[in-house]
C-alpha positions as CSV (number, residue, x, y, z in Angstrom):
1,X,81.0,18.8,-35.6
2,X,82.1,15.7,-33.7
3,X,80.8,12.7,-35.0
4,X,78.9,10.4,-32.5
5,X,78.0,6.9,-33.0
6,X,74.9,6.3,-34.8
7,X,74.8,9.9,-36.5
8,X,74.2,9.6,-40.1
9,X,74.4,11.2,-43.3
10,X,76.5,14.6,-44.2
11,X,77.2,16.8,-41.0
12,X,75.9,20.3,-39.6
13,X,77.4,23.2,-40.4
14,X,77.1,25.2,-37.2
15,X,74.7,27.9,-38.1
16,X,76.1,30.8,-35.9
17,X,73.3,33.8,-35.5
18,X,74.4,36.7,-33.4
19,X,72.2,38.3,-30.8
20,X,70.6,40.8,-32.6
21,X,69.1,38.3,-35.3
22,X,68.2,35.6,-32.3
23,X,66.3,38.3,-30.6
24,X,64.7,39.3,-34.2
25,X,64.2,35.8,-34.5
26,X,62.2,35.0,-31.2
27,X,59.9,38.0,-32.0
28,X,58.8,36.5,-35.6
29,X,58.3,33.3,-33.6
30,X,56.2,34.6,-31.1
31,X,54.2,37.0,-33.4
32,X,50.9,36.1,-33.5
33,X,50.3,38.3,-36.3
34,X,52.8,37.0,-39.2
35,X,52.3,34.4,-41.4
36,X,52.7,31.0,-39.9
37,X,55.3,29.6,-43.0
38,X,57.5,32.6,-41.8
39,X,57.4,31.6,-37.9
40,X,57.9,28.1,-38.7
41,X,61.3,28.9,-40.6
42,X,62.1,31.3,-37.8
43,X,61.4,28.5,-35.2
44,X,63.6,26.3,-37.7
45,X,66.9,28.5,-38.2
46,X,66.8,29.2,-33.4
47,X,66.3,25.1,-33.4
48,X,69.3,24.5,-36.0
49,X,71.5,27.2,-34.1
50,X,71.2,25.9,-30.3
51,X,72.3,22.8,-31.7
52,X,69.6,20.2,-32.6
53,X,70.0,17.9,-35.7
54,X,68.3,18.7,-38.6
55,X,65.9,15.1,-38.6
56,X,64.8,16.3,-34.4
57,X,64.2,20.1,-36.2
58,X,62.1,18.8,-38.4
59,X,60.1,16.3,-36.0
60,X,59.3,19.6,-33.5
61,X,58.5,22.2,-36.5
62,X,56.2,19.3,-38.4
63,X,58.4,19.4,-41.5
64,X,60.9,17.0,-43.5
65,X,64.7,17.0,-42.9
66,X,64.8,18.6,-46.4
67,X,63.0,21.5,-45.3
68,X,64.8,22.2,-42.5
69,X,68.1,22.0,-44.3
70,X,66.6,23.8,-46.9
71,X,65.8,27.1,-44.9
72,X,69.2,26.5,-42.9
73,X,71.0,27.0,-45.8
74,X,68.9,30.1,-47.2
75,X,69.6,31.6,-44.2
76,X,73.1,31.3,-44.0
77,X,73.3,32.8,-47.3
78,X,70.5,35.6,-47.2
79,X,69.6,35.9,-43.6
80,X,66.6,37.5,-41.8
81,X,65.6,38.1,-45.6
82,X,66.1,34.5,-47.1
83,X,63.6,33.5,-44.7
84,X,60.8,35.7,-46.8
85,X,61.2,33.4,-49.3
86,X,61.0,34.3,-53.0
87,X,58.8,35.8,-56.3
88,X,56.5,33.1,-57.6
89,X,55.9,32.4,-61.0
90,X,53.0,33.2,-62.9
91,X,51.6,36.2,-65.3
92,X,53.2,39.8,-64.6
93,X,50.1,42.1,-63.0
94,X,48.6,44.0,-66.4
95,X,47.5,47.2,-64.6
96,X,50.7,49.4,-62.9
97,X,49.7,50.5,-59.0
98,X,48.9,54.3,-60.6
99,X,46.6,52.6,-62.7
100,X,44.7,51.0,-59.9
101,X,44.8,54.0,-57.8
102,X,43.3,56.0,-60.4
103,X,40.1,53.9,-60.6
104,X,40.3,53.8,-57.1
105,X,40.3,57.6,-56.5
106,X,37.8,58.4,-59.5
107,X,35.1,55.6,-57.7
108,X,35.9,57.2,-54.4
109,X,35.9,60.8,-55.2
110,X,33.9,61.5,-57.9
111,X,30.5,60.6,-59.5
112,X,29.0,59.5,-62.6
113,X,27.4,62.1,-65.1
114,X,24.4,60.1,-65.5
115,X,23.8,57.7,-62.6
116,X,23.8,58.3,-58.6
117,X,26.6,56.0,-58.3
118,X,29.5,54.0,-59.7
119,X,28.8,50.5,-60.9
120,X,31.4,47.8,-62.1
121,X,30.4,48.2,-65.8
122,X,30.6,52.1,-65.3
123,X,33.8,52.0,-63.6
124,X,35.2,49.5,-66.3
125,X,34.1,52.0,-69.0
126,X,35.4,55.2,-67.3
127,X,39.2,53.6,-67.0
128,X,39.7,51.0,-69.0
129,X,40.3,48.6,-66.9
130,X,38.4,44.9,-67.9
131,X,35.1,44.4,-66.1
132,X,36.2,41.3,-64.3
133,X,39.6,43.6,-62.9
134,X,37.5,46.3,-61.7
135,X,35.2,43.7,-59.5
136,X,38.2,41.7,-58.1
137,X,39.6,45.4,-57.3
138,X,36.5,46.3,-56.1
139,X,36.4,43.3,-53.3
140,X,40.1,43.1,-52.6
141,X,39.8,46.9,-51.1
142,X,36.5,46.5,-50.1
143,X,34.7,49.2,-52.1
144,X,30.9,49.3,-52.3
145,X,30.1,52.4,-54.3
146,X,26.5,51.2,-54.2
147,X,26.8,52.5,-50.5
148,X,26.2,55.5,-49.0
149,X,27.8,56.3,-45.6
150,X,25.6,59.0,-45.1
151,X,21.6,59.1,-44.5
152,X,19.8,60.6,-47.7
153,X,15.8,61.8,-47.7
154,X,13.8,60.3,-50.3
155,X,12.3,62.8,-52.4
156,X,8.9,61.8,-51.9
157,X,8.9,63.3,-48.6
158,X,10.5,66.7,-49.5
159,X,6.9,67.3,-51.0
């Protein structure tokens, strides 16, 4: 990089991306569909490689220099995929994805010997699986045992 006057602090690497990724690139930017930390990296690693300083990068994507530099270099060294970021910390999930599916498929496909449909508490009881789990399951897939999707004549009518 060639040094002009008033340019301070440690120099730019060029960050060189070849077509391929730029086009890539442009598309995650332009998706209106992805999440917006992973367009604004995109939108920082096609600043940093037409040229602009990381301080102007920063000023157009609403970020600090560090950032900037930050995902410049994560990108150098992983590419398109060090831009996904990484793991977070916290607890390890306690039930494995068969686990789940089970109590998913037994609330879906079957029903309970002694009740017209499956409740939290049932479901807890039937697999296992902690009261408190089963509801926060129950609302991330958005299952409502409770209802029917098909109409149902009361009995008193039938007589």
């Amino acid at each position: 990089m060639i040094w002009e006057v008033g340019m301070m602090g440690r120099p730019n690497t060029a960050l060189v991306i070849s077509e391929s990724e730029k086009r890539e690139l442009q598309s995650i930017v332009r998706s209106r569909s992805m999440p917006h930390s992973l367009v604004r990296r995109a939108k920082i690693v096609l600043l940093s490689a037409s040229g602009e300083p990381n301080r102007a990068v920063a000023k157009q994507c609403g970020v600090s220099a560090p950032i900037v530099s930050l995902w410049r270099s994560r990108y150098q060294r992983d590419g398109l995929a060090g831009l996904h970021g990484e793991l977070r910390p916290g607890r390890p999930r306690k039930y494995s994805d068969d686990k789940v599916a089970g109590l998913l498929r037994t609330v879906l496909q079957s029903k309970p010997e002694v009740a017209t449909h499956w409740t939290i508490r049932s479901a807890a009881a039937r697999t296992g699986i902690s009261k408190s789990t089963v509801g926060r399951y129950f609302a991330l897939f958005g299952v409502q045992p409770h209802r029917s999707k098909s109409f149902k004549l009361s009995g008193s009518v039938l007589r």
